[in-house]
MIDREN-846648 format. One record per residue (C-alpha): residue in three letters; y, x, z. Coordinates in pm, whole numbers, padded with zeros to 5 digits. Each point is the difference from the previous one (the first is absolute). Example, Ala and Ser with C-alpha at 12.3 -4.5 7.8 and 13.67 -1.06 7.14 Angstrom:
# MIDREN-846648
{'Ala', {-00450, 01230, 00780}}
{'Ser', {00344, 00137, -00066}}
END
This chain:
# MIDREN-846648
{'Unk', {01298, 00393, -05203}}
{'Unk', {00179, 00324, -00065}}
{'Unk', {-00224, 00295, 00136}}
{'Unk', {00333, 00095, 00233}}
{'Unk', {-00049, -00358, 00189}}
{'Unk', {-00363, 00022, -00003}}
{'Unk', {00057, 00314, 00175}}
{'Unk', {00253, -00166, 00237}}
{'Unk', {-00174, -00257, 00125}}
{'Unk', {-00329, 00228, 00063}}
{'Unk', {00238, 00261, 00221}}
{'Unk', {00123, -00352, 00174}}
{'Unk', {-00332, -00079, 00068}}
{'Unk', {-00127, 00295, 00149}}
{'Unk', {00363, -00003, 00189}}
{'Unk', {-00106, -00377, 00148}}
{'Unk', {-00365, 00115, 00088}}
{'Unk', {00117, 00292, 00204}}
{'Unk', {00316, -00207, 00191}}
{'Unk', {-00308, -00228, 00053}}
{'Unk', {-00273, 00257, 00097}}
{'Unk', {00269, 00116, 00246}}
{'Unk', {00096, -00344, 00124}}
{'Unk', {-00348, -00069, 00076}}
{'Unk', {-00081, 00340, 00218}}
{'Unk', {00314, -00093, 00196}}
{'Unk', {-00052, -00333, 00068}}
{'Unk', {-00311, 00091, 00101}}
{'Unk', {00138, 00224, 00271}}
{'Unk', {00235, -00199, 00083}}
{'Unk', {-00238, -00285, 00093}}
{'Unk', {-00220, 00228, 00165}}
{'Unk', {00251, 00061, 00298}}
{'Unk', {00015, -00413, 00047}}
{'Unk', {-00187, -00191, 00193}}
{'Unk', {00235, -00273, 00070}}
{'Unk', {-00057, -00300, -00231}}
{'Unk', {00339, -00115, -00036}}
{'Unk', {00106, 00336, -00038}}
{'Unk', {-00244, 00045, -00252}}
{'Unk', {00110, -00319, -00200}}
{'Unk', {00347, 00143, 00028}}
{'Unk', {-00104, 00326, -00167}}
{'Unk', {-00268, -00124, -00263}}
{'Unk', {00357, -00258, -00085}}
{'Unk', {00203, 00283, -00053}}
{'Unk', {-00213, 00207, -00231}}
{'Unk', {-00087, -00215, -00223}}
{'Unk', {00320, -00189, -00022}}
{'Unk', {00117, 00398, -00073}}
{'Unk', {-00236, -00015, -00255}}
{'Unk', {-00007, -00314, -00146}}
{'Unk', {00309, -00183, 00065}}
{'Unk', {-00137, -00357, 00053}}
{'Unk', {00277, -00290, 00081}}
{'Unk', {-00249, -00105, 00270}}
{'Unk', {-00285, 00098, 00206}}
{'Unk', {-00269, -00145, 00236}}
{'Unk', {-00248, 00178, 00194}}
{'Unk', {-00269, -00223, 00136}}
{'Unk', {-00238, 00120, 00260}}
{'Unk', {-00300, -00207, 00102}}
{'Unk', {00046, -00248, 00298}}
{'Unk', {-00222, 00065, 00332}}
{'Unk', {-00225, -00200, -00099}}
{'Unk', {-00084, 00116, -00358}}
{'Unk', {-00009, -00347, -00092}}
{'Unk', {00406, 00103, -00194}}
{'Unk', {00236, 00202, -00135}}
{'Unk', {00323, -00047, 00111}}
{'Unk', {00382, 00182, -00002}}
{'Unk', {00056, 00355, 00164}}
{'Unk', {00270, 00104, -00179}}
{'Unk', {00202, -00103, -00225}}
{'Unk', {00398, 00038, -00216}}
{'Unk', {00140, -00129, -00225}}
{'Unk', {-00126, -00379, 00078}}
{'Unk', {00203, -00247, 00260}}
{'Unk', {-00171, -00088, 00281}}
{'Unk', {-00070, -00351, -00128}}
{'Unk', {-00165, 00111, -00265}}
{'Unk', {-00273, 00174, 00204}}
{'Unk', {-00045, -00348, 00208}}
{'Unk', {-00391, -00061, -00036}}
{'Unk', {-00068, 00228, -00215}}
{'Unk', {-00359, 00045, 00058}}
{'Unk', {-00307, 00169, -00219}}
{'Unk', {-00325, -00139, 00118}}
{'Unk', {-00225, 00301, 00012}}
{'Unk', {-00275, -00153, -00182}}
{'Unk', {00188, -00152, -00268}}
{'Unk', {-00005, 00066, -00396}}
{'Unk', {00339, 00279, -00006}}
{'Unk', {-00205, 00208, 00304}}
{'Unk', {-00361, -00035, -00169}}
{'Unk', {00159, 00110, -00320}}
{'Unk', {00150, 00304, 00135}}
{'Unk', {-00250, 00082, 00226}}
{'Unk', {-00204, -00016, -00283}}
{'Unk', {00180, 00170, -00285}}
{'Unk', {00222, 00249, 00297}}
{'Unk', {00283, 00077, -00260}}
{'Unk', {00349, -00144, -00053}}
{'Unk', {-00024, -00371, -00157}}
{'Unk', {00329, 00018, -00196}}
{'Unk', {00042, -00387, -00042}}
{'Unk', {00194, 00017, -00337}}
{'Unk', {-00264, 00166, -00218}}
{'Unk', {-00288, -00149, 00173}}
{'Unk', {00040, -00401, -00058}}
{'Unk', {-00352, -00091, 00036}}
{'Unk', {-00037, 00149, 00358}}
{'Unk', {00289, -00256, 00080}}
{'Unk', {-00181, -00253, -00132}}
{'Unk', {-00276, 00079, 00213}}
{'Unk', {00180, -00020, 00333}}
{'Unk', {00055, -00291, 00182}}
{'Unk', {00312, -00219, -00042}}
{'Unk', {00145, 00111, 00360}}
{'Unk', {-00058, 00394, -00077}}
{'Unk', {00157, -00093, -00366}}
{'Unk', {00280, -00207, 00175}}
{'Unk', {00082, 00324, 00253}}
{'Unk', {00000, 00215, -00299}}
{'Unk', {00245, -00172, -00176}}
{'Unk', {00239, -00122, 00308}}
{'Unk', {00044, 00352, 00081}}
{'Unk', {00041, 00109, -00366}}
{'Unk', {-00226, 00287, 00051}}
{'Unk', {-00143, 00220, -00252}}
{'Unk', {-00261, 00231, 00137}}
{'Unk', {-00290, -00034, 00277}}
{'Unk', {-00170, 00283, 00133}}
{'Unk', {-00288, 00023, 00218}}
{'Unk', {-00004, 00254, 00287}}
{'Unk', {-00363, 00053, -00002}}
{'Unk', {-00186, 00234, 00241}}
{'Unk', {-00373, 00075, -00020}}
{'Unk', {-00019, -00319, -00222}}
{'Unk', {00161, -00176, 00243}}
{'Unk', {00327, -00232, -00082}}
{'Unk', {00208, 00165, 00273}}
{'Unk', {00354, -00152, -00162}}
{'Unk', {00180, -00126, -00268}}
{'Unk', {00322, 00147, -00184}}
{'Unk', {00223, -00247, -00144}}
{'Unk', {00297, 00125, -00242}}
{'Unk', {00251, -00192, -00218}}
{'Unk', {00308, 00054, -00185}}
{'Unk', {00207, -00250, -00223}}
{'Unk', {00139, 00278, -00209}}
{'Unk', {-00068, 00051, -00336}}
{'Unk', {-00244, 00263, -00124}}
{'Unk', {-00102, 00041, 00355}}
{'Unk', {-00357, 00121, 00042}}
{'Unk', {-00279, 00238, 00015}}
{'Unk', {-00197, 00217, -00244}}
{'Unk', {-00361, 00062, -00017}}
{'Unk', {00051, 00352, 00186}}
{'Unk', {00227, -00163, 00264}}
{'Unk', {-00269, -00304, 00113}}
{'Unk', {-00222, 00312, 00031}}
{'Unk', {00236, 00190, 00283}}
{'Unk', {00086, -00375, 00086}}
{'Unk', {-00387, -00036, 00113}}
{'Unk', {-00025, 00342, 00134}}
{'Unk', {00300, -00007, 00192}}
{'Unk', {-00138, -00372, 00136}}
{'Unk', {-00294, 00181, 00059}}
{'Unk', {00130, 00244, 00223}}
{'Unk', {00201, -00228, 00189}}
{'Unk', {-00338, -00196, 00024}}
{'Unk', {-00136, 00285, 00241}}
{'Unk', {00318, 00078, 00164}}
{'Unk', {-00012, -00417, 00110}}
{'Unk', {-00314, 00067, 00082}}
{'Unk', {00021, 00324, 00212}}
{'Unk', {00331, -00220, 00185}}
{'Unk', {-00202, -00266, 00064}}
{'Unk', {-00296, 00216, 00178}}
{'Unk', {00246, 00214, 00188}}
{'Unk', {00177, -00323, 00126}}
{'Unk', {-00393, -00168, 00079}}
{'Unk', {-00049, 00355, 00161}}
{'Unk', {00269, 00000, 00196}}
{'Unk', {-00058, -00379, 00126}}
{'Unk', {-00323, 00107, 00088}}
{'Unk', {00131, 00297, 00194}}
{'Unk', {00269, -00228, 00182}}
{'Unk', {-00271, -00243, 00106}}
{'Unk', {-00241, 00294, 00143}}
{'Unk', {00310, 00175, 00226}}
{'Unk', {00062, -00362, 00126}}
{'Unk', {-00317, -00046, 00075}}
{'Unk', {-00024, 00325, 00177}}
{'Unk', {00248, -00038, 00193}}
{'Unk', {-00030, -00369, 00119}}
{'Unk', {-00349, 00154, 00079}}
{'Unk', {00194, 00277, 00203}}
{'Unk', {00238, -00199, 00186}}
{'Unk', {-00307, -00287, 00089}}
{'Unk', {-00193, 00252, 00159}}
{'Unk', {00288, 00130, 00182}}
{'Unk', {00088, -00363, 00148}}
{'Unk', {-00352, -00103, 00076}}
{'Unk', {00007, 00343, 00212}}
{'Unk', {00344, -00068, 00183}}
{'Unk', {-00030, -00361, 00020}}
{'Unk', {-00103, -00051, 00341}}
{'Unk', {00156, 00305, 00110}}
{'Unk', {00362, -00160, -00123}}
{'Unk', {-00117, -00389, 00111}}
{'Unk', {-00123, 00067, 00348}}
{'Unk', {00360, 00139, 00121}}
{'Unk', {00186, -00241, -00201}}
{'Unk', {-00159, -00266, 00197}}
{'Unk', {00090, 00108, 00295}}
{'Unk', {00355, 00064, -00165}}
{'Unk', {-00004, -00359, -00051}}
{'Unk', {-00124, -00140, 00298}}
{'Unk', {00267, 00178, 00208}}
{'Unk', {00296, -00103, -00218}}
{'Unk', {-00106, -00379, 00035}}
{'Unk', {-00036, 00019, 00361}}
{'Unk', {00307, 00188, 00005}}
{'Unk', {00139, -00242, -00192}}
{'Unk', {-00089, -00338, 00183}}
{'Unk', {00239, 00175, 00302}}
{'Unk', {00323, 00029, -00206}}
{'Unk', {00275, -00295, -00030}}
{'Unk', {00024, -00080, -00385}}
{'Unk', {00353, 00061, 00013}}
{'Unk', {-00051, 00349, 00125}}
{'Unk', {00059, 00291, -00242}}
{'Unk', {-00353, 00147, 00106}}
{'Unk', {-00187, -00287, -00124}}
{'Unk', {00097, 00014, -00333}}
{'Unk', {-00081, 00360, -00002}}
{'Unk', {-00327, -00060, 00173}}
{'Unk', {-00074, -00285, -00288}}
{'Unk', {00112, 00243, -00290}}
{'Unk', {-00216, 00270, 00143}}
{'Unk', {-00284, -00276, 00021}}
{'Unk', {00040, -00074, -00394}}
{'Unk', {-00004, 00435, -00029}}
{'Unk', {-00365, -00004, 00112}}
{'Unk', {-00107, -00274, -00213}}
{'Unk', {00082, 00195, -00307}}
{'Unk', {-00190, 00280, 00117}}
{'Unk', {-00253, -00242, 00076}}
{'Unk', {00053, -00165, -00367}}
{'Unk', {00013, 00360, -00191}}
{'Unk', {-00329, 00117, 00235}}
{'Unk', {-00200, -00332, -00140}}
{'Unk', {00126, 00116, -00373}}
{'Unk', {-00124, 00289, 00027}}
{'Unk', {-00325, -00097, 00148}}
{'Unk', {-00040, -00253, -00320}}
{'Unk', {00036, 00334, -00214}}
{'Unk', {-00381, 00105, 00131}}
{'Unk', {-00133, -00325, 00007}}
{'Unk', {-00199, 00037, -00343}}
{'Unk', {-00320, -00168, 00079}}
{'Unk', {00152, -00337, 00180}}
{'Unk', {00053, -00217, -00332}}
{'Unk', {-00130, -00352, 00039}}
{'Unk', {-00078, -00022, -00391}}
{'Unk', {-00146, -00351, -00103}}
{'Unk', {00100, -00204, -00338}}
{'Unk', {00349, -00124, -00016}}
{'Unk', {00229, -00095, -00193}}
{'Unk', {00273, 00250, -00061}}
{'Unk', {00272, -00273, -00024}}
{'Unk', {-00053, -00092, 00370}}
{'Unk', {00111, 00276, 00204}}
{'Unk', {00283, 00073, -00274}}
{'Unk', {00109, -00380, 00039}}
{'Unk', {00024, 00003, 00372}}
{'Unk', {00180, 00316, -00012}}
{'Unk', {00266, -00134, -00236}}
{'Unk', {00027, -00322, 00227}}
{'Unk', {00058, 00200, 00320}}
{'Unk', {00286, 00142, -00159}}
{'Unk', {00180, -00283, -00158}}
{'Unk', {00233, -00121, 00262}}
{'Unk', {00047, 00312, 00099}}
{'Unk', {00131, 00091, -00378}}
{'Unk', {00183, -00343, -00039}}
{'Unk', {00177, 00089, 00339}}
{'Unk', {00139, 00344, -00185}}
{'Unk', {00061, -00181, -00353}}
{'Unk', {-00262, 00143, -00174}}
{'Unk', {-00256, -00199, -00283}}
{'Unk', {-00362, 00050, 00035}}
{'Unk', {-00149, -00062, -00311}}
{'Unk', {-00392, -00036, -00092}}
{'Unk', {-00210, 00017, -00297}}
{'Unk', {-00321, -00044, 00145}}
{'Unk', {-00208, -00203, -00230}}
{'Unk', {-00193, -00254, 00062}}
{'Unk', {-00341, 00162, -00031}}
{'Unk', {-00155, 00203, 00271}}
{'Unk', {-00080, 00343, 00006}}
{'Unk', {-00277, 00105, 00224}}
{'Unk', {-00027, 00344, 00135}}
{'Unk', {-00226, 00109, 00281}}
{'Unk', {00281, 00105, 00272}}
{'Unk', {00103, 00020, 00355}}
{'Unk', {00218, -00337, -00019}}
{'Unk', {00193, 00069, 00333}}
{'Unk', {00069, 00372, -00145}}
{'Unk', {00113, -00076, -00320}}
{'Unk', {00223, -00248, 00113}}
{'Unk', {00148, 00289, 00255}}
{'Unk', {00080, 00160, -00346}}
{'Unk', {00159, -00280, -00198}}
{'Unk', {00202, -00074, 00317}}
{'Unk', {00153, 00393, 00050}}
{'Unk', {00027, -00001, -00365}}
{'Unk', {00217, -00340, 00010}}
{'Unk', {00265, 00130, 00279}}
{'Unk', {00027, 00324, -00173}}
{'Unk', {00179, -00208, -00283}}
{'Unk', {00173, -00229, 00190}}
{'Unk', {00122, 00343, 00232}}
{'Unk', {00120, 00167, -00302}}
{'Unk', {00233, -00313, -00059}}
{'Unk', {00327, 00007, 00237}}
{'Unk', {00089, -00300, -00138}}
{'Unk', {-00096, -00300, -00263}}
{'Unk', {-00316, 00124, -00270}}
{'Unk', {-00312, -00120, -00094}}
{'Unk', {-00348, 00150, 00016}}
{'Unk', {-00236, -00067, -00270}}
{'Unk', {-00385, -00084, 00119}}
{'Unk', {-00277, -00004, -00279}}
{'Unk', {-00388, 00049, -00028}}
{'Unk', {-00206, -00027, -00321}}
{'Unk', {-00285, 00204, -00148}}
{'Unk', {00092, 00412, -00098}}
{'Unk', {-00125, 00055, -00355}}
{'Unk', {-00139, 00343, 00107}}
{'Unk', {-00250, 00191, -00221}}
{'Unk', {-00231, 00066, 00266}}
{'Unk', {-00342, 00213, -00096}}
{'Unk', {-00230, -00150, 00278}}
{'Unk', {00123, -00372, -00161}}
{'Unk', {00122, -00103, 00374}}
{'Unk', {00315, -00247, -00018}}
{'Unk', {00300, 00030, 00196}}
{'Unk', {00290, -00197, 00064}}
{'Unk', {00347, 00063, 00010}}
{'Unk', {00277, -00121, 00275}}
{'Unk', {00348, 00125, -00021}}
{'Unk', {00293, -00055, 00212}}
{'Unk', {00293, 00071, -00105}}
{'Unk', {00397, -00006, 00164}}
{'Unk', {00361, 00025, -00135}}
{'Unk', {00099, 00265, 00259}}
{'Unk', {00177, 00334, 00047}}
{'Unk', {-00359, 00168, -00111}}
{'Unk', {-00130, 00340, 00095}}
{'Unk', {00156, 00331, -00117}}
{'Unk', {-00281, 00235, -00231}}
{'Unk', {00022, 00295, 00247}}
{'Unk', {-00161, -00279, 00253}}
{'Unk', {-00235, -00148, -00215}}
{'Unk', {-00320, 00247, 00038}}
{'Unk', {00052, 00019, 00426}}
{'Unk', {00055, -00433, 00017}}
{'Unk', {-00405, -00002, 00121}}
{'Unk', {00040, 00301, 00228}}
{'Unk', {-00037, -00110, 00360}}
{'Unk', {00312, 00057, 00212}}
{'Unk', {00179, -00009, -00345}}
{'Unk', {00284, -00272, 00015}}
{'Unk', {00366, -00075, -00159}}
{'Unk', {00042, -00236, 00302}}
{'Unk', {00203, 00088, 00299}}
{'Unk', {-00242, -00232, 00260}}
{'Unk', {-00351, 00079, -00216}}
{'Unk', {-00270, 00166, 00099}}
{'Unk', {-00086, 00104, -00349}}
{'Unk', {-00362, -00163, 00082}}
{'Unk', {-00004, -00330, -00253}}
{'Unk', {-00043, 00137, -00352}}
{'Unk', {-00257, 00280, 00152}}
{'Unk', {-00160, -00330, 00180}}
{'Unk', {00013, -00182, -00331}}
{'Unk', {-00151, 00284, -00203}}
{'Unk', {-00284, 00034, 00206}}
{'Unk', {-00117, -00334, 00052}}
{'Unk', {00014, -00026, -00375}}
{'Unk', {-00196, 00339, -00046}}
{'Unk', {-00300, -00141, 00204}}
{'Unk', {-00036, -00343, -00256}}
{'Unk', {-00042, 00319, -00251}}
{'Unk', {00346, -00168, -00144}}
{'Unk', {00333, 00197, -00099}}
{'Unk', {00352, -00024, 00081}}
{'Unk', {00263, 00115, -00212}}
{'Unk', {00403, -00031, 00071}}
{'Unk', {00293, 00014, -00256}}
{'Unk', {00314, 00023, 00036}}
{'Unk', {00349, 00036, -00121}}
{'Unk', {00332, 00014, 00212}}
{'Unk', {00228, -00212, -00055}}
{'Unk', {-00280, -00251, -00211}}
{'Unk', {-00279, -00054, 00275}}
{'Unk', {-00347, 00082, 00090}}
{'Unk', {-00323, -00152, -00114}}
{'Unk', {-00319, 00047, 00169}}
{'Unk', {-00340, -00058, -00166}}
{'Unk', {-00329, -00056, 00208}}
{'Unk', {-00342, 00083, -00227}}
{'Unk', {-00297, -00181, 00155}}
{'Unk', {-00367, -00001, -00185}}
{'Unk', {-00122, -00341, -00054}}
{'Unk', {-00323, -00182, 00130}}
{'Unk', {-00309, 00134, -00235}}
{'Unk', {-00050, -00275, -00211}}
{'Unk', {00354, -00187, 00020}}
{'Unk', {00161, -00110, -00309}}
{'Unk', {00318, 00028, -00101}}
{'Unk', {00209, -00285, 00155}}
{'Unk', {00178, -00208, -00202}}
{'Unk', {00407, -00036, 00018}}
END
């Protein structure tokens, strides 16, 4: 090589390592001001498609569970394509890179493909990828980058895996700052709930019998009142519709009352699938009658939980008209309870059931008050269920979590610890 070229290429280099250098400080920046994971995804996809100009890209991001790694972002690929695509998180490909944390670049390293298994070989090749890269944090396998391109001469150098790994790196601890700002912030939501279902149960067991005594006398003197008026006479419909006024005081005074009534359970060993059953039968007719499917996946194993029975059914049933009140007209709701795959320290089990509806669904700027007492999108509702819901489920040392998107639906998930010592059911 002419010493002109040689000189060249060395200015070119020292050119790419400080575009690099200075891609690297900004993305840095840049992810340090995100601590939404999708928005994160969204950036981390940008910069390196700025960089690298891949055909396609996948971000996967560990399931709840830990047990996978599945889609969180993704271009270039249809839809289809992404159907099952699944990484089992203790599989060859994530042992490897957890292993080895750099970029596997599959076309100069056959015998690593030959080590994988014939699914993680078969995903490779169906999504005619070229690179993997592990987003590794603390030696943990946080994610996995997958990039592809069909053109040719497409591909990395030796210096660009290196700012490939360190920019995976750093969006490695940006995932993981998102993901303990958003466990923070859970954790934060629970404790004001908490507070103040604490706050407004004190405040009805203190008014209670203040607001009850009157009523009944309220009462009393509307039905004798009422007994003295012709049917047919204007006044006794008022009279009755005043009558009907005082039991939903009456009904939103016991509500409240339930709010402070932390140390009533009636826990013994049951079978979750009971009280959710009877719930979902209660409401049948009632769903046919408005043209809307029920439909169950309950298994046919039990799953045994020490609960409150009558309680927890309370909860499966408000959860169960919610959906079919979101529906004006034909929908279906969507019952289902299995084991929840969560990584759990203390080694309890938990189990999982979700309810889900085709309905108008909840707007985001309602989403963080939908457990505040008095908080309701419902012109007749006292704004009492969810807080009622959320509440009972606190005290089984369980968690309730609602999604939702308008237009799509909402889906509810109830998180109950197992019986010590039950095994996984079989389904």
């Amino acid at each position: 090589m002419q010493p002109s070229l040689i000189f060249e290429e060395v200015v070119n280099r020292l050119r790419r390592r400080r575009v690099n250098r200075r891609a690297f400080q900004e993305f840095g920046r840049s992810l340090a001001l995100i601590v939404d994971r999708e928005a994160l995804e969204a950036s981390v996809a940008a910069r390196i498609r700025e960089l690298f100009d891949p055909d396609r890209m996948v971000i996967l991001e560990p399931d709840r569970g830990g047990t996978a790694f599945l889609p969180g972002f993704s271009f270039g690929l249809e839809e289809a394509e992404l159907e099952g695509l699944r990484v089992p998180a203790r599989g060859k490909l994530t042992r490897w890179l957890a292993v080895n944390q750099t970029c596997l670049v599959l076309d100069r390293q056959p015998g690593v493909q030959e080590y994988l298994d014939p699914a993680e070989r078969d995903l490779l090749d169906r999504l005619r990828l070229n690179l993997v890269v592990p987003m590794v944090s603390i030696n943990r396998l946080t994610g996995i980058l997958l990039l592809g391109s069909d053109r040719p001469g497409w591909g990395i150098g030796r210096s660009d895996v290196e700012l490939l790994n360190l920019l995976a790196s750093q969006a490695s601890l940006a995932f993981e700052n998102a993901e303990l700002y958003r466990t923070q912030r859970e954790r934060l939501d629970r404790l004001y709930r908490a507070e103040r279902l604490a706050a407004v149960g004190q405040l009805a067991a203190g008014v209670a019998h203040e607001i009850r005594n009157p009523l009944t006398a309220i009462r009393s003197t509307m039905q004798y009142l009422l007994r003295g008026l012709d049917p047919g006479e204007p006044r006794h419909e008022l009279v009755h519709e005043l009558l009907r006024e005082v039991d939903r005081i009456n009904s939103t005074v016991g509500g409240l009352l339930s709010l402070s009534r932390s140390g009533e359970l009636r826990k013994s060993d049951i079978d979750l699938l009971e009280p959710l059953g009877q719930a979902v039968q209660l409401l049948r007719a009632r769903a046919a009658e408005q043209g809307v499917e029920i439909e169950c996946n309950l298994g046919v194993g039990g799953l045994r939980i020490s609960g409150d029975a009558d309680q927890l059914k309370q909860v499966f049933l408000n959860l169960l008209i919610n959906a079919l009140q979101s529906m004006s007209a034909a929908g279906r709701i969507t019952v289902g309870a299995a084991p929840w795959p969560r990584h759990d320290p203390s080694g309890t089990r938990w189990v999982q059931v979700r309810i889900a509806d085709t309905g108008a669904g909840i707007p985001p700027e309602q989403m963080r008050r939908i457990f505040d007492p008095f908080y309701t999108t419902k012109r007749d509702g006292t704004g009492l269920g969810l807080a009622i819901c959320h509440g009972i489920i606190e005290q089984h040392q369980g968690e309730i979590q609602l999604e939702s998107e308008v237009g799509q639906g909402t889906a509810v998930s109830v998180r109950l610890p197992l019986s010590e010592g039950e095994p996984w059911p079989t389904f």
